[in-house]
C-alpha positions in Angstrom: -51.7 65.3 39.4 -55.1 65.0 39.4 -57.7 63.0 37.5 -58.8 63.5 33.9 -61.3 66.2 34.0 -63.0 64.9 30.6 -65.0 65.3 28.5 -64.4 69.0 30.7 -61.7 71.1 29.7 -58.8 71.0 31.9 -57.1 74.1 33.1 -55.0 75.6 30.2 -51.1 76.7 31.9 -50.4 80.0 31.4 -49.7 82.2 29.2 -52.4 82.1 27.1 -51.2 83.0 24.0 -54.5 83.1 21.5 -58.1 84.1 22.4 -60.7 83.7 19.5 -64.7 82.6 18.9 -66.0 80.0 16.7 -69.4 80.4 15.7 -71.9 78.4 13.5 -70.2 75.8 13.5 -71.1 72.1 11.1 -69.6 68.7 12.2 -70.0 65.8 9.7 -67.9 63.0 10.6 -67.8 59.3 9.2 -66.8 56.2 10.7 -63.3 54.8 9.0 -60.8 51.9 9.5 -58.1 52.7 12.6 -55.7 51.1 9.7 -56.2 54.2 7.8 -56.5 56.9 10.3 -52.8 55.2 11.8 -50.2 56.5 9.0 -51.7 60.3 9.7 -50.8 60.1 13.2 -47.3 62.3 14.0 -45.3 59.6 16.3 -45.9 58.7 19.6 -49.7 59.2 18.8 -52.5 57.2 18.2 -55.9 57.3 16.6 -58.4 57.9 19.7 -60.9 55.2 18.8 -64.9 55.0 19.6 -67.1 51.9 19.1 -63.8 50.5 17.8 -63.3 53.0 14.6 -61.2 55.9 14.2 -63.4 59.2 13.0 -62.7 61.5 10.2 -64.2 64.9 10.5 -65.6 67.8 7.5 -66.0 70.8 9.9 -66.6 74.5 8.9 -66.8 77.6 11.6 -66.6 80.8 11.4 -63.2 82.7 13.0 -64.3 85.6 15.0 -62.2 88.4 16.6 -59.0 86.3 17.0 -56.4 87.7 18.6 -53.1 87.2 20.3 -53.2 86.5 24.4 -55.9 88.5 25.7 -55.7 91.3 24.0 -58.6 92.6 21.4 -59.4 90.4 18.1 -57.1 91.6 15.2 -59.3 93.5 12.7 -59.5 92.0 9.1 -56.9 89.1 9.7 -58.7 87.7 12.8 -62.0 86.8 11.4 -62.5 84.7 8.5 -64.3 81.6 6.8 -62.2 78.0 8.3 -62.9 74.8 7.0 -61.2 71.5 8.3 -60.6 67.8 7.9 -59.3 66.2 11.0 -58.5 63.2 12.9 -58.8 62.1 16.3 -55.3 61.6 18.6 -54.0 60.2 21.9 -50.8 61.4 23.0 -48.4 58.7 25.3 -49.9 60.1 28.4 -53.3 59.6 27.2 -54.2 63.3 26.5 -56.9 63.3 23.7 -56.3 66.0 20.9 -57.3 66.0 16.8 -54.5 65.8 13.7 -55.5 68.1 11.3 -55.1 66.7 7.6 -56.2 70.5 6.0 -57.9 73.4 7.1 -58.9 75.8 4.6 -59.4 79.6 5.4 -59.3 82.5 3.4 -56.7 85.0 5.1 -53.4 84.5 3.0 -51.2 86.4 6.4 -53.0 83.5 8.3 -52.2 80.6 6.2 -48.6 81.0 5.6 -48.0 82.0 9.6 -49.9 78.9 10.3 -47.9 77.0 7.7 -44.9 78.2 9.2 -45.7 76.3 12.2 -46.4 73.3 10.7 -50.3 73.8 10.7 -51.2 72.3 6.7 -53.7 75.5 6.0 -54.5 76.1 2.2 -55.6 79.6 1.2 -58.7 79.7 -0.5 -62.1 81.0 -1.0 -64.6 80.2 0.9 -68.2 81.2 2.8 -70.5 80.8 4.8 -74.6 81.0 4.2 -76.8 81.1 6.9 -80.7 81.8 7.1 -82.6 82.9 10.3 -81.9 81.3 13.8 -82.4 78.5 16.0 -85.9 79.4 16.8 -88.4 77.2 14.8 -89.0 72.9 14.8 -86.2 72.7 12.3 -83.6 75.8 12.6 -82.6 78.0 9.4 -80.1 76.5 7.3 -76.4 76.6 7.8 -74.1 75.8 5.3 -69.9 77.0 3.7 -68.4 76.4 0.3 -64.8 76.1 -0.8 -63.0 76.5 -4.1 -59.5 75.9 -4.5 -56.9 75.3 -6.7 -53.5 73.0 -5.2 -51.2 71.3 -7.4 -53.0 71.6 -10.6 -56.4 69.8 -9.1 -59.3 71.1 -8.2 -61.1 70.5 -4.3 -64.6 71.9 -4.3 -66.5 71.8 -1.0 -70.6 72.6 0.0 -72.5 71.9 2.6 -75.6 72.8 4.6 -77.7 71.4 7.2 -80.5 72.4 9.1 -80.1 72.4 13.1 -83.5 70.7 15.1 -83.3 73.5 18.3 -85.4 70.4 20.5 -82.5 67.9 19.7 -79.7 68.7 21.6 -76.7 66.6 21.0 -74.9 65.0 24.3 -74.9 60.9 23.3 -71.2 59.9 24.4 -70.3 59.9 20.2 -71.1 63.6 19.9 -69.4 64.4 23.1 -65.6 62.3 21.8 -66.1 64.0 18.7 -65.9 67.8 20.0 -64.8 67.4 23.7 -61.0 68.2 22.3 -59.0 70.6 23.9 -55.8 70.4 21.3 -53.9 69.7 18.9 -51.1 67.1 18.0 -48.7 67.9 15.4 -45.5 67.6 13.7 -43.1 70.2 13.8 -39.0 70.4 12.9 -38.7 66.7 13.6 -40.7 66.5 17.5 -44.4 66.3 18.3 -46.2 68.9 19.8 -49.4 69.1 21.6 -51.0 72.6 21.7 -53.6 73.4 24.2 -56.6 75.5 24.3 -59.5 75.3 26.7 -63.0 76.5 25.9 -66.7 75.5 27.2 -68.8 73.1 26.2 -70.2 72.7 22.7 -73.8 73.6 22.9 -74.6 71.1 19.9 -77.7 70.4 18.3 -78.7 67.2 15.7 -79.0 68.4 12.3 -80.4 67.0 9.1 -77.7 67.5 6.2 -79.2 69.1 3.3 -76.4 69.4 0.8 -73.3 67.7 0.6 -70.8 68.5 -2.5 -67.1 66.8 -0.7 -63.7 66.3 -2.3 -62.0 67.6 0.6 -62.0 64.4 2.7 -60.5 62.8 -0.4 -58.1 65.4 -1.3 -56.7 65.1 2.4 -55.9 61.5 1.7 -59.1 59.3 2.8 -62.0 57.8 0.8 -65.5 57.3 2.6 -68.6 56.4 1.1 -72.4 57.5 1.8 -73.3 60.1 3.9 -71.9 61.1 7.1 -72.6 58.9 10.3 -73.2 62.1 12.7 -74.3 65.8 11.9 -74.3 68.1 14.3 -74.7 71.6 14.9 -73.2 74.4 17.2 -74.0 78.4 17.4 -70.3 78.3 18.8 -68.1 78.7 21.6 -65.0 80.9 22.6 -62.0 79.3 23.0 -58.0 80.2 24.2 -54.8 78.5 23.4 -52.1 78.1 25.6 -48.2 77.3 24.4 -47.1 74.6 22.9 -45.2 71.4 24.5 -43.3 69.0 23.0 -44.0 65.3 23.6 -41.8 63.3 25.2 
């Protein structure tokens, strides 16, 4: 084998089964015990520390044209609004991936497939509001909302932020936070790592302009004040390869 290719994608084994975009895409992430990042972790996995902390992530995209291998994007059911709250993994062999804790979107046929592989996606509404583009001193503003309704309680979710086009983002914490390329997960008792490959982020620092959260709570973690790093991409497109179960 040879050596680790990242922060670089390595080369995703065929077949791939998933081709999709992800565009305007917000990262918040705070800094958080690894005591309490450990317990989310399927087994064999570990929280994939930085500056000795584990990470917690509040990140909202936009699903474009997704569609199964290579073929076209599925029309209707293959783009939609996707919010997420995720952790960051090492599997045994040291491959780095994120645990998600929820991911909202607002296709019901995509949520229960998803759910049905052991992804935790809740059905809800959501949106995203965006002004302009990345052309000015301080870029338009960029921003999604959630409203949803799960075991009698309420999660409500806003956020926007305005990208600075002159700050791109490449500091070795911006880089572990979005250099991932997979998934760990549990699923009928084993845990799986699902790959997908894609190019770099082209991130940008942002300054956060609204932040309404009880998603990071609902998913089980507390943090306090605003988030440590914010940080802005117009997107990337991305494939996923099949599954593998970890040793």
């Amino acid at each position: 084998m040879g050596l680790d290719p990242w922060p670089h994608a390595p080369e995703l084994p065929a077949p791939v089964i998933m081709d999709q975009q992800w565009t305007d895409a917000v990262f918040l992430h705070w800094r958080i015990p690894d005591a309490v990042a450990t317990p989310f972790m399927p087994p064999g996995v570990v929280p994939d520390d930085f500056d000795g902390s584990a990470w917690v992530g509040l990140i909202g995209f936009r699903m474009q044209g997704a569609g199964l291998g290579r073929g076209p994007g599925i029309p209707y059911f293959g783009s939609f609004t996707e919010i997420n709250v995720r952790l960051y993994s090492r599997g045994p062999d040291g491959t780095r991936g994120v645990v998600f804790l929820s991911l909202d979107a607002t296709r019901l046929a995509v949520v229960l497939a998803a759910r049905a592989a052991g992804i935790p996606y809740v059905w809800s509404r959501a949106g995203f509001r965006g002004e302009g583009a990345l052309d000015g001193p301080v870029g338009p503003s960029a921003g999604y909302w959630v409203r949803r309704f799960r075991g009698g309680a309420r999660s409500d979710f806003a956020v926007a932020v305005a990208p600075v086009p002159d700050a791109e983002a490449t500091d070795p914490l911006s880089v572990h936070l979005t250099a991932r390329f997979g998934l760990h997960t549990r699923f009928r008792g084993r845990t799986l790592y699902v790959p997908n490959t894609h190019s770099p982020w082209p991130l940008y620092r942002a300054q956060l302009t609204r932040c309404e959260d009880q998603l990071v709570a609902a998913a089980g973690i507390d943090v306090a004040g605003p988030p440590e790093s914010v940080l802005f991409s117009p997107g990337v497109r991305t494939q996923f390869g099949r599954p593998r179960a970890l040793g």
